[in-house]
N, C-alpha and C positions, 0 to 999 in steps of 0.2 A: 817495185812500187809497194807501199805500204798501205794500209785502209785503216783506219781509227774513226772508232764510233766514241764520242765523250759528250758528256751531259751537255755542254753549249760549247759555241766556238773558243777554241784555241787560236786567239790573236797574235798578233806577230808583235814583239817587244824587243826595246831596242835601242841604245846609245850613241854616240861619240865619245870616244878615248883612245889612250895611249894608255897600255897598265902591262902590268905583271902577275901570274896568276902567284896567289896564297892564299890560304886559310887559315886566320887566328884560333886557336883550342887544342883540342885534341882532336885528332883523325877520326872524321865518323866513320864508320863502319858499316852503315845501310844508308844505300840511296835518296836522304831524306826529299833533294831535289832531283830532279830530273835532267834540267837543260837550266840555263841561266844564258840571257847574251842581252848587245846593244845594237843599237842600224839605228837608219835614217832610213823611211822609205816615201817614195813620191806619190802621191794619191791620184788614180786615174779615176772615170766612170764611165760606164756604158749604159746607155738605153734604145741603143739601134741596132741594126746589121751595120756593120764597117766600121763605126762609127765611135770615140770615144773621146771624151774632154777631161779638163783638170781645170781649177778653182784658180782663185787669185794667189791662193794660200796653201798650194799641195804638197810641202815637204813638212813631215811630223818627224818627231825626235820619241823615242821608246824606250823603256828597259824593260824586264819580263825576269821573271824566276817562275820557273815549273815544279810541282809538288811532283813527287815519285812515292814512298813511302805513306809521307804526311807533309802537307800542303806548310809552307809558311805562312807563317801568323803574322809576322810584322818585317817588312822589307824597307830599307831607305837608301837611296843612291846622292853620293854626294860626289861633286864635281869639283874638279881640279879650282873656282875659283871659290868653294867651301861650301855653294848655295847646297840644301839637301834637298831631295824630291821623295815624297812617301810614295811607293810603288804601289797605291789603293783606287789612281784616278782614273783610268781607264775602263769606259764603262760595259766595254764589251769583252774583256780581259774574266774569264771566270775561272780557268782550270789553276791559275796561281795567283800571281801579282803582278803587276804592272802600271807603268807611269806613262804617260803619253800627253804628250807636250801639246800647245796648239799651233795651227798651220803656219809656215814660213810663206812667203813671196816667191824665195831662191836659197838655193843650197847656202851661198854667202851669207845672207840674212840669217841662217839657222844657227852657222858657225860662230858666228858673233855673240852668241847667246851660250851656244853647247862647244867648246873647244873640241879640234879634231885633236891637239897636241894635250898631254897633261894624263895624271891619273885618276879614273872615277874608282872611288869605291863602293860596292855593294857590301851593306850592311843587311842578314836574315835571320830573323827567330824563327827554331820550329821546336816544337812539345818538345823534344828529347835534347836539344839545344838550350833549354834555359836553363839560367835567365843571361848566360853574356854572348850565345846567339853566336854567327862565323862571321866573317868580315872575306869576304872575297873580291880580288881587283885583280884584271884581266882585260884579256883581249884590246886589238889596235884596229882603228878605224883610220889611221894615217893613211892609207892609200886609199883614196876617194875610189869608187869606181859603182858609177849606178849605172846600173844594168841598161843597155841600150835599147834592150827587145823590150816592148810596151804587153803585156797580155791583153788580149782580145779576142774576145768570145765568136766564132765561125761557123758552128753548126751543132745537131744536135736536134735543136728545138728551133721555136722561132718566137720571133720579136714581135709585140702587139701591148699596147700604152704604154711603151718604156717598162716593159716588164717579161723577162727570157719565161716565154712558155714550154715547157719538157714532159714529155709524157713517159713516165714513174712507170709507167705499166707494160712497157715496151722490154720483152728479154733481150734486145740489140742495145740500147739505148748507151749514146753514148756522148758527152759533150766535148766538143772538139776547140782547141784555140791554138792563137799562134805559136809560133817556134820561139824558144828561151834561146836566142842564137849564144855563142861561146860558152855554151852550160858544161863548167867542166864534173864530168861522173866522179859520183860518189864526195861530193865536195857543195855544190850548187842547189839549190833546193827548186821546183816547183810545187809550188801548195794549193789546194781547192778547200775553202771551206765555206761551208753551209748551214744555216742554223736559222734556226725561229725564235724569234724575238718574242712570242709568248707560251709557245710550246717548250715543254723539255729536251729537246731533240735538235742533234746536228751531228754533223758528220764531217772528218776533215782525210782529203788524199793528200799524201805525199809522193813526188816523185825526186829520186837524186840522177836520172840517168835521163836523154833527151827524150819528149812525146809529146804528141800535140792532140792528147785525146784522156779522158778520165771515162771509164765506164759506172752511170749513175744509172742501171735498172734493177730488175726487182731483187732481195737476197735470198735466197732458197726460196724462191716463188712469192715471196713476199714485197711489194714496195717499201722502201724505206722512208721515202716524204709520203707526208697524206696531202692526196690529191686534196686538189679548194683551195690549200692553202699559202700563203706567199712565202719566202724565205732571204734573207740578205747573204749575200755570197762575194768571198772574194778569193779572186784568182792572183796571185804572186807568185813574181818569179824575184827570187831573191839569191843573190850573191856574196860569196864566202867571203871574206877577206883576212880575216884570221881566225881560229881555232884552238881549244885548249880543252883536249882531253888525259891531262894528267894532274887536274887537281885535286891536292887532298880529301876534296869531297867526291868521297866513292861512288863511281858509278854515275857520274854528273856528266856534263860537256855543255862546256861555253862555245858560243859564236859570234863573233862582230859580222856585219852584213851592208850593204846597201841594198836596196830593192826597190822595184817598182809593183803597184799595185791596182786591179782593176776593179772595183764595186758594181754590183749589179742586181737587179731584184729576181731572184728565181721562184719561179710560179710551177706548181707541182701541178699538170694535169692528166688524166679527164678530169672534172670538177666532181662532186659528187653526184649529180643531176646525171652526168654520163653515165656512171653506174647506174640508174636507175633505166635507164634507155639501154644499155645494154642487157642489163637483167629481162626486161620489159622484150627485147626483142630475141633472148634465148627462151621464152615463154612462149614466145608466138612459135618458134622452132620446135622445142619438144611438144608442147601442149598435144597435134595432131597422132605424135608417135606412143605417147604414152596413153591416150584413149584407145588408139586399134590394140594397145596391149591389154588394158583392162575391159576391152569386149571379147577379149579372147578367155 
């Protein structure tokens, strides 16, 4: 299991294609990217115990490139039928670049639009790339296969106005969901990510091997969400379907994926008003012991 703290959520990005991995230039030589890949993921939500739905429209299409080194400056993904997509619209997408389509009805509807057959390519500038940038086309989404297991949030905390309450302050704390069934190790992802929409501040788990639990309490005695505040979170479980780690961009690794996805409002508590009730009744506690000391 991995833990990564990054300035706001790291979104999930993502295609349909058929490709082949290259790289037009010369061979970088430092990691300017990090990860690059395409998916389809299906959009869930949760606001109860047990309980979670999907829209009229919950299949989105993605690409993504991850900064490693130094972030890309300008990304475009063009499609086997030539249309391009500037990798800038994704509004939750911050640690690189990303395209994110708007919702499908059904997988069929998506593919009528995004071919599962044909090559896309990605087009990327970064600082030490200009100004004619790489051209990288990769990874196959030909084998349809969206994940069967839905994520769904189980325990932990609890539910109250459609909004998962968790208590940050808790050294057990731990949030639990369902099983990624057929998660194959070291191949499969499950993701938790977390993030505040006006704070600087999020936090994303990775898991490649099976669990049905992320531990979100304090880090060296410290919470890492501030209590009060609310947080947008999603939980994915997402699936491999191809992989390309031997592109000429060092130190990179593509993924094609399907996925499914759960949305949910994560509420950090005590509120701060607890603190003050708790301070307030450690007061009432020492107050008596520290007078018999200072009569002494």
């Amino acid at each position: 299991m991995q833990l990564m703290d990054y300035p706001r959520v790291l979104a999930l990005g993502a295609i349909l294609g058929l490709c082949t991995a290259h790289v037009k230039g010369e061979e970088m030589t430092d990691p300017e990217i990090s990860s690059y890949g395409f998916g389809v993921i299906k959009v869930f939500t949760q606001d109860s115990q047990g309980t979670q739905t999907y829209g009229t429209t919950p299949y989105v299409f993605q690409a993504f490139i991850n900064g490693g080194s130094a972030s890309a400056t300008e990304a475009v993904l063009t499609a086997p039928s030539g249309t391009e997509y500037g990798l800038i619209d994704d509004p939750d997408y911050i640690f690189g670049v990303a395209y994110r389509s708007a919702g499908f009805a059904s997988l069929g509807a998506l593919q009528t639009v995004f071919s599962s057959t044909g090559t896309y390519l990605l087009h990327f500038h970064t600082p030490d790339s200009e100004p004619n940038g790489y051209n990288v086309s990769s990874l196959s989404l030909a084998d349809v296969e969206i994940p069967s297991s839905v994520p769904m949030i189980l325990g932990g905390g609890t539910w109250s106005g459609a909004q998962y309450l968790f208590d940050v302050l808790d050294e057990n704390a731990a949030i639990s969901f369902s099983e990624f069934s057929g998660m194959v190790s070291n191949q499969d992802l499950i993701i938790l990510d977390i993030y505040s929409e006006t704070e600087y501040q999020a936090q994303r788990i990775t898991s490649t091997y099976p669990t049905t639990s992320f531990y979100l309490g304090p880090q060296q005695g410290e919470p890492y969400f501030t209590p009060g505040v609310s947080y947008k979170a999603l939980l994915t479980f997402l699936k491999v379907v191809d992989a390309d780690q031997s592109s000429a961009v060092l130190g990179s690794n593509g993924i094609a994926y399907y996925a499914t996805q759960t949305q949910f409002t994560f509420t950090a508590v005590p509120e701060p008003s607890t603190y003050a009730l708790m301070a307030l009744g450690l007061g009432v506690v020492l107050f008596p012991v520290l007078r018999r000391r200072l009569r002494r």
